[in-house]
C-alpha positions as CSV (number, residue, x, y, z in Angstrom):
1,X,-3.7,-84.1,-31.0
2,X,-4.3,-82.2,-34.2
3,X,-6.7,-79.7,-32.1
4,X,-4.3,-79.5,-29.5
5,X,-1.8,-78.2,-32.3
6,X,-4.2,-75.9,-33.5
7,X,-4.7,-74.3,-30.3
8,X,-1.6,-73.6,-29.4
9,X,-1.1,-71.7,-33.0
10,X,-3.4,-69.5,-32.1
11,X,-2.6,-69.2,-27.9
12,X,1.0,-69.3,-28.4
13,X,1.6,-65.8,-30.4
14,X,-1.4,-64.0,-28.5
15,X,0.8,-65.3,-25.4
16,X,4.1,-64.0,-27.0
17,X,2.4,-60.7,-27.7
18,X,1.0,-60.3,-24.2
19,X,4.5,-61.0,-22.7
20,X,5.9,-58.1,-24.8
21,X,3.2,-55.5,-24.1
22,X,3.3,-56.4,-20.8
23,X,7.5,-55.8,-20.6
24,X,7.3,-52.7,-22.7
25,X,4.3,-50.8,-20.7
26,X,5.9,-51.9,-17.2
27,X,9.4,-50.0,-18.9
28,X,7.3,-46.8,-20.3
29,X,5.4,-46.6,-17.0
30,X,9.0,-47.0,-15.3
31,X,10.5,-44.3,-17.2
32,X,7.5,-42.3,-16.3
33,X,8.2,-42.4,-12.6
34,X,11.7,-41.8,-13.0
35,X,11.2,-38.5,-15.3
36,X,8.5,-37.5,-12.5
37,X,11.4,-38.3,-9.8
38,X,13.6,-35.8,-11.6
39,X,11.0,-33.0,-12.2
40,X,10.2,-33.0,-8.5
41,X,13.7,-33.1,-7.0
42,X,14.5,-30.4,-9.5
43,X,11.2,-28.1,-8.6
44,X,12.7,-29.1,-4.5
45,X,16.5,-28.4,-5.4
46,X,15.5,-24.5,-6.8
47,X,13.5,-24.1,-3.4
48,X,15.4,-25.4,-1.3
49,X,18.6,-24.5,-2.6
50,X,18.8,-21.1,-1.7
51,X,16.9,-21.2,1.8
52,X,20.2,-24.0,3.0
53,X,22.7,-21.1,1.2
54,X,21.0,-18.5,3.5
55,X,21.2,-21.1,6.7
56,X,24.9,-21.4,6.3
57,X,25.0,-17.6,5.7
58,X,23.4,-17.4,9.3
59,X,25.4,-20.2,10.7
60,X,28.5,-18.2,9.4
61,X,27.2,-15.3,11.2
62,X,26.5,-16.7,14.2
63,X,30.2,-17.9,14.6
64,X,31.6,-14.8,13.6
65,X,29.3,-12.5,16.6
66,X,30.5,-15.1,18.7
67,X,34.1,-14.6,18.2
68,X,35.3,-13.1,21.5
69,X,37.0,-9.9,19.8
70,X,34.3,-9.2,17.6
71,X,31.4,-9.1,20.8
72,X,33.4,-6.9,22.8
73,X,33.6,-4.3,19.8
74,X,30.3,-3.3,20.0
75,X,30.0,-3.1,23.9
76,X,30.3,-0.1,26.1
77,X,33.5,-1.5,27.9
78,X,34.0,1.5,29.7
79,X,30.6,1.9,32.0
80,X,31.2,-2.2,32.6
81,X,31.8,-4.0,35.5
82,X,33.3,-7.2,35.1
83,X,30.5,-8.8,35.9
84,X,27.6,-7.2,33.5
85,X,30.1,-8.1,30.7
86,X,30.2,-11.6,31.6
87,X,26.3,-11.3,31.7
88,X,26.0,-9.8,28.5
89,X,28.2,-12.0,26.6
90,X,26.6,-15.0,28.1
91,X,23.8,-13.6,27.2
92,X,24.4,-12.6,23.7
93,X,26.1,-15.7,22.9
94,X,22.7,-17.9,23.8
95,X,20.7,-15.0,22.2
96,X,22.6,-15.4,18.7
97,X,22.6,-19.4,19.3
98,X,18.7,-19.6,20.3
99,X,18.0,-16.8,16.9
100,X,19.6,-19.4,14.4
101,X,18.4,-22.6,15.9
102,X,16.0,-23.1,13.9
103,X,17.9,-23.4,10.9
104,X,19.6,-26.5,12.0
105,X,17.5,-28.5,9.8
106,X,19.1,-27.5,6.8
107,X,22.7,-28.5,7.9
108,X,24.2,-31.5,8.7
109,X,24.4,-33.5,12.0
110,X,28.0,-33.8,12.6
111,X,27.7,-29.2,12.0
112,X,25.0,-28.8,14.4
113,X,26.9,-30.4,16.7
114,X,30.1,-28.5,16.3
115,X,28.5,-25.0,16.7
116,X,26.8,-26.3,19.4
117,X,30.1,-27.5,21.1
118,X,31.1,-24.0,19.9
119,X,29.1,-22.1,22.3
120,X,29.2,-24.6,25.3
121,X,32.8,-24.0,24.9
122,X,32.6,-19.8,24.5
123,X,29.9,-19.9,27.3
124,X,32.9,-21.7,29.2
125,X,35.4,-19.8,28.0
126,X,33.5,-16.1,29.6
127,X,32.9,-17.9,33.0
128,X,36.3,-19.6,33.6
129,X,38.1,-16.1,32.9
130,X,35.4,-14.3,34.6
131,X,36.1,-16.5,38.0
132,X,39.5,-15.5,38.0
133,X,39.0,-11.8,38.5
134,X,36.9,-10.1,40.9
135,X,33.2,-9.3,39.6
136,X,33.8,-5.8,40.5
137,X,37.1,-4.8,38.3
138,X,36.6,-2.9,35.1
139,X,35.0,-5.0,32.2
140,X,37.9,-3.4,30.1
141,X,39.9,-5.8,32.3
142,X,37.8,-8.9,31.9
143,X,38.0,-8.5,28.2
144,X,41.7,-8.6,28.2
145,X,41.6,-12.1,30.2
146,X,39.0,-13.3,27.8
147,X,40.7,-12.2,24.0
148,X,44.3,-13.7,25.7
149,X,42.7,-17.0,26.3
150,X,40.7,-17.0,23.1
151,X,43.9,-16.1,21.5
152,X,46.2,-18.7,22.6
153,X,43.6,-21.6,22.3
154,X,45.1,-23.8,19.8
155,X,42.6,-23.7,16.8
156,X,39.8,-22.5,18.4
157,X,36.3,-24.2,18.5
158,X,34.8,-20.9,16.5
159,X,37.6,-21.6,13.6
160,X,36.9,-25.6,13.8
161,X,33.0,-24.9,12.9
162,X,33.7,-22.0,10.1
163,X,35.8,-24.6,8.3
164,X,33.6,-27.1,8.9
165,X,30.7,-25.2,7.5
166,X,33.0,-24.3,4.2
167,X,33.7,-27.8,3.4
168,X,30.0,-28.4,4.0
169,X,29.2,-26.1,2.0
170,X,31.4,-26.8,-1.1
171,X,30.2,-30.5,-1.0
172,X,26.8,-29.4,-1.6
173,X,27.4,-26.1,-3.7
């Protein structure tokens, strides 16, 4: 018994000292990963950072182009048929869409989706007012159709996804 006693005088604090190395390495090597956590998200957040601010710059720009008003400004209206400007703002629209697709990665779901609604329903928008006049009239009179409708759509889907992107963007910025 007196052995036994012995034993454990000398096991018992070797034991007590293992148990507390073994707690305070597994904490170090704990807060070790954590600071390495940090450093890399931080190296991530100044790369990243700006290349998301430019895609919701572009994003931004896409849905301004795509504002009816603001396509036909920069159209030769006048040489038109009705019909070659409904081409060329279908096509314009898909152009500035397919340009900026890409960047989708850097935005949110729920603001993809919305700018893509946004041009299903511009793409819409041009062909619905464009069946209601004949393809041969003056584009100047096409345009008219198109800005009217745009105008009295109650908040339009263009407006809907520029707010959406600027709340996005403050919750991240």
């Amino acid at each position: 018994m007196e052995t036994l006693l012995d034993i454990l005088k000398y096991i018992l604090p070797s034991i007590v000292v293992l148990i507390t190395a073994y707690v305070v390495l597994r904490r170090q090597s704990a807060t070790e990963a954590a600071r390495q956590v940090y450093e890399i998200r931080k190296t991530q957040l100044s790369t990243t950072s700006p290349v998301r601010l430019r895609a919701y710059e572009r994003f931004a720009l896409l849905l301004d182009r795509t504002i009816p008003e603001n396509m036909l400004l920069n159209m030769d209206l006048p040489n038109m048929t009705a019909l070659q400007l409904q081409i060329q703002m279908l096509e314009r629209i898909r152009m500035e869409y397919d340009h900026n697709a890409s960047q989708q990665i850097y935005i949110s779901n729920e603001l993809w989706l919305l700018i893509k609604l946004t041009k299903e329903s511009l793409l819409q928008l041009v062909n619905t007012c464009a069946a209601n006049i004949d393809k041969d009239q003056p584009a100047l009179k096409l345009a008219e159709i198109i800005i009217t409708a745009y105008n009295h759509t109650p908040n339009p889907p263009t407006e809907q996804a520029l707010n959406r992107l600027k709340e996005e963007i403050k919750l991240l910025f």
